[in-house]
C-alpha positions as CSV (number, residue, x, y, z in Angstrom):
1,X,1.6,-12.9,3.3
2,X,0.3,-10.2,5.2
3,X,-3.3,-8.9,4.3
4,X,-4.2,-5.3,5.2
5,X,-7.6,-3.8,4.9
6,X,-7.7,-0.6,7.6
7,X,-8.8,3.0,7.6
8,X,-5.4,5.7,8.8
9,X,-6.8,8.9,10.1
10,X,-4.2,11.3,7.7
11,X,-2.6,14.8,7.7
12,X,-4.1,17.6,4.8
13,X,-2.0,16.9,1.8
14,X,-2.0,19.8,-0.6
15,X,-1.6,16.9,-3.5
16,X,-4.7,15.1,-1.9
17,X,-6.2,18.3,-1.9
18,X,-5.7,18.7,-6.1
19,X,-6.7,14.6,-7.0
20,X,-9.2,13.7,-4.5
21,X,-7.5,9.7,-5.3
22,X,-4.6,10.4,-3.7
23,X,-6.8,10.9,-0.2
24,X,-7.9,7.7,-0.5
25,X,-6.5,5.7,2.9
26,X,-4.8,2.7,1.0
27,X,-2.6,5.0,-0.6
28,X,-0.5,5.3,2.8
29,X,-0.9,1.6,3.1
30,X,0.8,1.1,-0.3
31,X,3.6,4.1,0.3
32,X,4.3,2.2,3.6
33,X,4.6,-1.0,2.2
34,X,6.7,0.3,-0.5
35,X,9.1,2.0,2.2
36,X,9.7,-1.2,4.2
37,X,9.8,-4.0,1.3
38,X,13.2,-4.6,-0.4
39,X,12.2,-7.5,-2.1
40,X,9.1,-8.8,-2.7
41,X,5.2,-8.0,-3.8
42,X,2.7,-5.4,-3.6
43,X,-0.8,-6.9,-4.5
44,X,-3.9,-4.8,-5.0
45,X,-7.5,-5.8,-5.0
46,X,-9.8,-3.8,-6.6
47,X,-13.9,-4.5,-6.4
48,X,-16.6,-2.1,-7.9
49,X,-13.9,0.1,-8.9
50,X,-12.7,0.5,-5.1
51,X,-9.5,-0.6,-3.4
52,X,-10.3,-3.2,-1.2
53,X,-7.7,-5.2,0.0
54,X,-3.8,-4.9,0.2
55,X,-1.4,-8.0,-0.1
56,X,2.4,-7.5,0.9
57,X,4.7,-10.6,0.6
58,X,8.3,-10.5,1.5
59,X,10.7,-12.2,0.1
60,X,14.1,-13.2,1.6
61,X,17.3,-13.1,-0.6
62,X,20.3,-15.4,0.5
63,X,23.6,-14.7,0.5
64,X,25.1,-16.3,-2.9
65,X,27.3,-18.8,-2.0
């Protein structure tokens, strides 16, 4: 399990610009995690109403057979 909590300095994002959410840094967190996982989990921690923490576990699917 990999646990990422970090800040990513981000480009202007005209949809950012229309939800002020979708600025938020652990969105690109989750969209990168989401790019690279095939199979597996995407955990969120939320405290106070803030995203806190970000939990990706891989999973690794044998060949059937």
């Amino acid at each position: 399990m990999v646990n990422h909590v970090e800040q990513r300095n981000g480009t202007a994002d005209p949809a950012a610009a229309a939800h002020p959410a979708l600025a938020h840094p652990g969105l690109a967190i989750v969209a990168d995690a989401l790019a690279r996982l095939r199979f597996g989990d995407i955990r969120l921690t939320v405290h106070d109403g803030r995203l806190v923490q970000v939990d990706v576990t891989e999973r690794t699917r044998l060949p059937h057979g």
